[in-house]
N, C-alpha and C positions, 0 to 999 in steps of 0.2 A: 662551415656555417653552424651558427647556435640553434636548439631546441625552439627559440623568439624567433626565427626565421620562416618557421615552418606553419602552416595553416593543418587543419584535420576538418575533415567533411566527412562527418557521422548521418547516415540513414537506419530504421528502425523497420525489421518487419515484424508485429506484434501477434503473437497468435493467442485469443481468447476463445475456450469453451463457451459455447452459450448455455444456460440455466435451463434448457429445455429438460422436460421429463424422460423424452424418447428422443432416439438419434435420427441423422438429419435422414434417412432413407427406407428406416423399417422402425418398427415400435421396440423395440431392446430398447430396458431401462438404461439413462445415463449416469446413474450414482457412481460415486465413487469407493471402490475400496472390494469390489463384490471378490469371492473366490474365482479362480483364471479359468475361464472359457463359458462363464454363468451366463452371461451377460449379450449373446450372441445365437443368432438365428442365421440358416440358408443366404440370407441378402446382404449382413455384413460380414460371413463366412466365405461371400462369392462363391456358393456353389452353383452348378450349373444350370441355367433356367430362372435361377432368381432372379425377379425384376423388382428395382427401385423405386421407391415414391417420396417425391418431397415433400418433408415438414414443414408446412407454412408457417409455422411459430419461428422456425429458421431464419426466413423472409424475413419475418416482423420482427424479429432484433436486430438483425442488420440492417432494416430500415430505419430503425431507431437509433442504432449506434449514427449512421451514415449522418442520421440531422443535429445530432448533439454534438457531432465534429462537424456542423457546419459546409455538408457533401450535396453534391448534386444527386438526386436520386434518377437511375436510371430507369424510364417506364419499360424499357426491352434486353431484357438480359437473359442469359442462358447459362446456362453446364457444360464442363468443359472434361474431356481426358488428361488427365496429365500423366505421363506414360512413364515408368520409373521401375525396375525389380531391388528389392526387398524383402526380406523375408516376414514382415510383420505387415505387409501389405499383399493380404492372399486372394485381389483382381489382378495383378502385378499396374494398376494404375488406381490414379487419387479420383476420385471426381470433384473439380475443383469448378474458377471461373478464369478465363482469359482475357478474351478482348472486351468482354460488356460486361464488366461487374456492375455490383447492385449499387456500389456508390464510391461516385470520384470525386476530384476538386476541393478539398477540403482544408481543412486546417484547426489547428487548436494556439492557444496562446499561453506561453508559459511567464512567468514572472521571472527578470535576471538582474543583477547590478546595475543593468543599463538602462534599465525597464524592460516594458514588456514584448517580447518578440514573440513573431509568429513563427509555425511550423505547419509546412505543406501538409498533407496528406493527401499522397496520391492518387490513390485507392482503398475501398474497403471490398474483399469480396467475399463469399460462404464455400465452404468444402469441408470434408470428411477429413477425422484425424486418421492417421493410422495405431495398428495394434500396438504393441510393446514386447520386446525381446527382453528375456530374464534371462540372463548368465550365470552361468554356471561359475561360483568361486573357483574352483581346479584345473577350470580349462576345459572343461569336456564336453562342454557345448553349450546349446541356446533353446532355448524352451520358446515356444509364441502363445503369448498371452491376448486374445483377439475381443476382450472385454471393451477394449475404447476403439477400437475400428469403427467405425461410424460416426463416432462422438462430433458433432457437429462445431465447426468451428469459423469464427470469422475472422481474416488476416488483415489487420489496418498496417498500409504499405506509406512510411513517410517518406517526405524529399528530403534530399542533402543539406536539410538546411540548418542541421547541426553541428557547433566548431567547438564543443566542450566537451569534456565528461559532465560538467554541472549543465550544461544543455540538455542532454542525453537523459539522466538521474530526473531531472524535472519534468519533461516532455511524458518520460515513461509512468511518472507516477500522477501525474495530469489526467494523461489517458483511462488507468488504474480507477483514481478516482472516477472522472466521469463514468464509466461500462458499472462500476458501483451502485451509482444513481439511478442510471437506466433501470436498473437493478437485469442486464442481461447475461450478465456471466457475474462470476464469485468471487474471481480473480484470485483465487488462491495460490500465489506461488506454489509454495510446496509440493501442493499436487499436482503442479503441470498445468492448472484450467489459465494462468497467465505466464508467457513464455515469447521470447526475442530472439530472432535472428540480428544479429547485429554488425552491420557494414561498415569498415572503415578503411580512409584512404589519408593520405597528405598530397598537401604542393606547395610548392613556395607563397609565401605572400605575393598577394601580387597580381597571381596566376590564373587565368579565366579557366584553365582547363585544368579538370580534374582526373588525378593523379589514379592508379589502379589500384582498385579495392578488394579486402579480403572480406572472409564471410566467418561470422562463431556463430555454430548454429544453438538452436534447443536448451535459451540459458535461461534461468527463474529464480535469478535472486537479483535486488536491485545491487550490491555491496559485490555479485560476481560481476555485472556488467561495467558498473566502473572499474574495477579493477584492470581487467581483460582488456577495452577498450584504454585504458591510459598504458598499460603494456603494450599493445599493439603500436599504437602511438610511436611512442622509444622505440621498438623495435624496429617499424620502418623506416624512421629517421636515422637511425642506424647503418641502417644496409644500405640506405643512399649514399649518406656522408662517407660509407665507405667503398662507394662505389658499385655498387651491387645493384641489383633491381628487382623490383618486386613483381610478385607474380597474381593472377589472379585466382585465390584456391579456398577452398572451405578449411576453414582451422578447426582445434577442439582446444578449449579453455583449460585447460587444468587449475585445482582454485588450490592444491595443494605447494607446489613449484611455484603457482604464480606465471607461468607462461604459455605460451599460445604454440600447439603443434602441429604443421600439415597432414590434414587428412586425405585430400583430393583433390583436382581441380574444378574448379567454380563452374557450375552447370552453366547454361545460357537456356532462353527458350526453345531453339531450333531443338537441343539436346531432350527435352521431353515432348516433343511432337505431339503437341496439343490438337486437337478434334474435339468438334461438338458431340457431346454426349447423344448417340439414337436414342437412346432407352426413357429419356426425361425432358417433357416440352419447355417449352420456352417459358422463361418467368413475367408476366406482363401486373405492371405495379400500377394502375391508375392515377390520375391527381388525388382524387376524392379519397383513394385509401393511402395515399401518402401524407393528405389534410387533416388526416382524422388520426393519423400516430401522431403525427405533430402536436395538434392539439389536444392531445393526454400524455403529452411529453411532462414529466417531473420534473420538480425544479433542481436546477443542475448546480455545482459547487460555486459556479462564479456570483448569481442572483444569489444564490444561499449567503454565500461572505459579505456582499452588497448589505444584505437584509443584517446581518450579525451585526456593522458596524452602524447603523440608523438605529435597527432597535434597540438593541441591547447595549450601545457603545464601546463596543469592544475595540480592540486596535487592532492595527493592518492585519498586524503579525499574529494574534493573533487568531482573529476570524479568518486566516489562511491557514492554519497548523490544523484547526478544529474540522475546516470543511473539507481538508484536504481527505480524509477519512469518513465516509459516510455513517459508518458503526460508531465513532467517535462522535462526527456531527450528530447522529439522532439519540447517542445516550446523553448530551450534552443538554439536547432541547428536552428529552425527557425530565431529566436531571431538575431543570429550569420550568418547567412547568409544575413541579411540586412545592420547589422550596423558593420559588419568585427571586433569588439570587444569582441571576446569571455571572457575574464579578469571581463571586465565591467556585460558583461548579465549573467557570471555566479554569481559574488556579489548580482546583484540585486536578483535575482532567490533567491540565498541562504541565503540572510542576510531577507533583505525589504518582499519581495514578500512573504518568506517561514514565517515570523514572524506574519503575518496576517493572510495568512491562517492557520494560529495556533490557532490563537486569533478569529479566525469565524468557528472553524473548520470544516475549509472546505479541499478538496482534490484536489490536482492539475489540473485534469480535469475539476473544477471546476471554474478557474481563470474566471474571465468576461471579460477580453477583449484578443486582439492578440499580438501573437508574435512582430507583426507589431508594434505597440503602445510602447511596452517597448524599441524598437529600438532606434522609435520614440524619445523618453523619455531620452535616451542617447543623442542621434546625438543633442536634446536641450541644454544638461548639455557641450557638447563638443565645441560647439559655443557659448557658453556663454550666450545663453538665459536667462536660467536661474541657481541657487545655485545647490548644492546638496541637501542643506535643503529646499528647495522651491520644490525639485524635488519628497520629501519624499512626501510632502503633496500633490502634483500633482496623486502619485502614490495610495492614502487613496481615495480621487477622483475620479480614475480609477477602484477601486475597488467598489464605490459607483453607476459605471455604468451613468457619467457625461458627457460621450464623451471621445476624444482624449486627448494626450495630451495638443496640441497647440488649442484645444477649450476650455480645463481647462483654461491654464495660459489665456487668452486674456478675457475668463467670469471674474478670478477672479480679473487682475491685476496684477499678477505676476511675467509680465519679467523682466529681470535683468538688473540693472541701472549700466552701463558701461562708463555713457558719464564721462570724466574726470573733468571736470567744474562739475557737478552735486556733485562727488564723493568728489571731495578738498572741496566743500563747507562743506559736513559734517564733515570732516577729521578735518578741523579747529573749528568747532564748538566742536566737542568731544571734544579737545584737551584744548579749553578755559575753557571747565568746567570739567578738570580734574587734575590740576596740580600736585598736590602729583604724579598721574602717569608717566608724564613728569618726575618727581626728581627721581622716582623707573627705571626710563627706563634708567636714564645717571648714576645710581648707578649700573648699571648692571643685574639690576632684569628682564631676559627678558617674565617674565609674563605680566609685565606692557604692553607689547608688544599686549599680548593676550585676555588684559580685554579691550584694548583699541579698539579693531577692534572688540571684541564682543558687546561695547556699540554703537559702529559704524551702524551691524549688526541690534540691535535694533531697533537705528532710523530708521534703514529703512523699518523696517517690514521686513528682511531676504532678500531686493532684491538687495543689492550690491553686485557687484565682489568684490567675499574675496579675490582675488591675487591683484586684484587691490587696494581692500583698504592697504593691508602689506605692498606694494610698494609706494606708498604715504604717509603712516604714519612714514614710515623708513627716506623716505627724509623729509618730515616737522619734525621729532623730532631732525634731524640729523641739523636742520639747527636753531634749537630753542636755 
């Protein structure tokens, strides 16, 4: 049987830091990046006698996540054991949730080829990250770094209702965006505050029952999860086709091989013998405090792209690109609120801006300078200060952290030579040393048109008005 044979049923379990100040059981700050063991008291050290207290700010993000995915909120939910040894987890258990998480039933909608399809989500619930183990390069051991033990976290648990890598890539970055908007976590890959375990299985087309799945845990780049997953993929259909069978076990990703290798087998819940937490009552969520997050819920990417294409008339594509990124989206409206050109600041954003930070890859919170500046950078290009091509390099500039715009162009030289006497003087000089173009331009070749005003261009180092040069060049060849 072919690759076209085979169906893949992709599940996501998504683990997001929340933005809280203090972790979810004791007051230790949650920043990131402190010196190893700063960051830690008695209660997420698990010494003995330390007793836990929940951070209701905990609560109130994952009740807000729960309704921006569209979840049922549970009014009776609890704290759970989740019983595991580890070395970077020094209760030897998680305190997590079980059977009555804070929010079930859910779903988000991704946009695909086919339109729009939904994706389950089965659960969202709150628990404690564990520490982190630093390796020794030599081999000679492991250090416990107990700075993020505590760090408060909310795991959104999706259904198998994913049959793509491009399902998967969209769903995740969906997600991504909305918890942005919340503004409840920061979703930083890099650092770990947004991270995927991620599930996958095949079965024949066809086939109501789903085939045994593996697990990649702890991954945080979207470019590793597709890969991994479309590996995974091949490789099970593989071991089928060759007769073999698959097993159900936790993998680990390698992004340098490119392949996927057994580390264990696949826990189940009997295996961490969950119990209600003694130490921690029961969470009880009312209507009225469920009414009242709702109702100071912000406006979320999909109302946002709605509003982008009524107000501003932007297109599908791209009031989806812009809002897909909340830092994106709000330098965008920034951006538009100064220089009343929304057309212009969403080009730049999407073409220029979004091309470098590709090229530096970096992420849009990332940009170095303001909103203000790209305005800036227009309202130049709209007066004629300076070109569009003079404004790219302006922009390389800006990026370089050189200053403003109007401090770029005046350090480097280059505003834009308007004067009409300046402009005819080159106009005629091109034209004495081009004459063949002259003959191509009155045989009707209107290229001639186009090399003549790019030699124009040149001479000037980029700083002519190119409307002004076409208008000049039209009447002097017009009159040749």
């Amino acid at each position: 049987m072919a690759k076209e044979d085979y169906e893949s049923v992709i599940g996501l379990e998504v683990h997001a830091e929340l933005s809280t100040k203090t972790k979810i059981f004791c007051s230790c700050p949650t920043e990131f990046g402190g010196k190893p063991n700063t960051h830690c008291c008695p209660v997420c050290m698990a010494m003995p006698g330390a007793l836990p207290v929940l951070n209701e700010k905990v609560v109130e993000y994952a009740v807000k996540a729960g309704l921006a995915t569209n979840c049922e909120i549970e009014t009776d939910s609890k704290n759970d054991r989740k019983n595991y040894f580890y070395p970077d987890l020094p209760k030897s258990y998680q305190i997590s949730q079980y059977d009555r998480p804070l929010c079930k039933k859910g779903y988000v909608e991704i946009d695909t080829e086919e339109g729009k399809k939904t994706i389950g989500i089965t659960r969202i619930h709150i628990e404690e990250d564990a520490g982190k183990l630093n390796h020794d390069d030599y081999g000679r051991g492991s250090l416990v770094d107990l700075n993020r033990a505590g760090v408060p976290l909310i795991e959104i648990v999706s259904e198998p209702d994913m049959r793509t890598v491009e399902d998967a890539d969209k769903y995740l970055k969906k997600l991504k965006s909305i918890l942005e908007y919340i503004e409840v976590s920061d979703c930083k890959m890099q650092e770990g505050s947004l991270r995927a375990d991620v599930n996958v299985s095949i079965r024949k087309k066809g086939q109501k029952e789903y085939g045994t799945r593996t697990e990649m845990k702890n991954m945080n780049s979207f470019r590793s999860i597709s890969r991994a997953i479309e590996y995974e993929i091949q490789r099970q259909i593989e071991v089928v086709e060759n007769g073999g069978k698959i097993y159900q076990e936790t993998l680990r990703w390698d992004e340098v091989s490119g392949k996927t290798f057994s580390m264990r087998d696949k826990e189940e819940a009997q295996d961490y013998r969950y119990f209600p937490d003694p130490d921690l009552a029961l969470i009880k969520c009312s209507k009225e405090y469920v009414e009242n997050i709702k109702k100071n819920l912000p406006e979320l990417p999909e109302s946002r792209k709605e509003r982008y294409l009524t107000e501003f008339g932007l297109s599908e594509k791209d009031a989806r690109i812009l809002t897909s990124s909340k830092y994106l989206s709000d330098f965008f409206e920034k951006g538009v609120k100064i220089s009343k050109n929304p057309k212009a600041v969403c080009n730049w954003l999407l073409s220029d801006v979004s091309r470098i930070l590709n090229e530096k890859e970096m992420e849009p919170d990332e940009i170095p300078f303001k909103a203000e500046d790209l305005a800036e950078l227009i309202a130049l290009i709209e007066k004629g200060t300076i070109s569009s091509k003079i404004a790219k390099d302006v922009l390389e500039k800006m990026f370089e952290k050189e200053g403003t715009p109007n401090e770029i162009i005046e350090k480097n030289g280059w505003i834009q030579i308007s004067d009409e006497g300046a402009i005819k003087e080159v106009v005629e000089k091109i034209l004495d040393a081009n004459e063949q173009s002259i003959i191509d331009y009155k045989n009707g070749k209107d290229r001639a048109l186009g090399y003549l005003v790019g030699q124009a261009m040149k001479e000037t180092k980029g700083k002519a008005n190119p409307q002004m040069l076409n208008e000049m060049f039209k009447d002097a060849l017009n009159k040749r």
